[in-house]
C-alpha positions in Angstrom: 66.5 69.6 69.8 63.1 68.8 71.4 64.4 69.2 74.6 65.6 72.3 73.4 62.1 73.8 72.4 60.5 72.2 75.4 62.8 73.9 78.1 62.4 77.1 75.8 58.3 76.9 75.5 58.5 76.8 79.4 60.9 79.4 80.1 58.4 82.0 78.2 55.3 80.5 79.6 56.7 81.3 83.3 57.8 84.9 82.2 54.7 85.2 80.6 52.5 84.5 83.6 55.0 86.5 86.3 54.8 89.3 84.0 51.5 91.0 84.6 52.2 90.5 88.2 54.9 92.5 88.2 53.9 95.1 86.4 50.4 95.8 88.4 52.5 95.7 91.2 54.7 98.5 89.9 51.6 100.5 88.4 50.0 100.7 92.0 53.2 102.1 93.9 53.8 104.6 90.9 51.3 106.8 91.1 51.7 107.3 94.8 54.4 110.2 96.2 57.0 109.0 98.6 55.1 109.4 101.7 52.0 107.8 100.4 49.4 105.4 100.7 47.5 102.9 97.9 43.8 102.5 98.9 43.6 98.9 97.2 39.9 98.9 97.5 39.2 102.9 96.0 42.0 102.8 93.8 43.3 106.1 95.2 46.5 107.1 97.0 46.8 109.5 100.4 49.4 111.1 101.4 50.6 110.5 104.9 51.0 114.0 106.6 49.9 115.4 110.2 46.3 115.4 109.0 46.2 111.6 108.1 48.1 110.9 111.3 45.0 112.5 113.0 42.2 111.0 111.0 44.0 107.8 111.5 44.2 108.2 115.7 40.6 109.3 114.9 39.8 106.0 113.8 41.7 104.1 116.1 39.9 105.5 119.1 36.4 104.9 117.3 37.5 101.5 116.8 38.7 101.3 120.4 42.1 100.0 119.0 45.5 100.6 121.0 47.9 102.8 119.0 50.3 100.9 116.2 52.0 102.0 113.0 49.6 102.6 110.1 52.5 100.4 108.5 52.4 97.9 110.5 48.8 97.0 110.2 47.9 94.1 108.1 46.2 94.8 104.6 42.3 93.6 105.8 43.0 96.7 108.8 44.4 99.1 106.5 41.4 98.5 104.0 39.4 99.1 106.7 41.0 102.3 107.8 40.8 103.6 104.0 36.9 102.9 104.2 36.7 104.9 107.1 38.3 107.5 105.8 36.5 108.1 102.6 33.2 108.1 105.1 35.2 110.5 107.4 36.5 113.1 105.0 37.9 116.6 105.6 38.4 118.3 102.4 40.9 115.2 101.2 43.7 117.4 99.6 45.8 114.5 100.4 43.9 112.3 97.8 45.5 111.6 94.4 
């Protein structure tokens, strides 16, 4: 029976520490449409349209980067890019 409570006591402990993960995970994607972007750092979300596409190769050329996928960046780049933007802004209808 001890066992019993013991492998019981540590099945909800796990769940309850995986738990908030998930769901902050979940909250940030929500909020975003299909075609969109969560700005970790702002807290915002941008839709990826032509306009975005040109800010982005906008930035890139500032930056003097060589063009890649917005996607395929890696999070510390993309933060950066989302900085950039919200110095660079052109009437942001995109932002949610």
């Amino acid at each position: 029976m001890q066992r019993l409570h013991r492998y019981l006591g540590s099945l909800l402990l796990g769940a309850a520490l995986i738990a908030p993960v998930g769901i902050q995970a979940k909250d940030k994607n929500q909020n975003c449409p299909d075609k969109g972007y969560y700005d970790r750092d702002r807290k915002d979300c941008h839709t990826w349209d032509d306009n975005e596409d040109r800010a982005y190769r906008s930035w890139e050329e500032a930056q003097h980067k060589t063009h890649r996928e917005f996607s395929k960046l890696k999070a510390g780049e993309q933060s950066e890019y989302w900085k950039w933007r919200h110095e660079h802004p052109d009437n942001d209808k995109d932002r949610h």
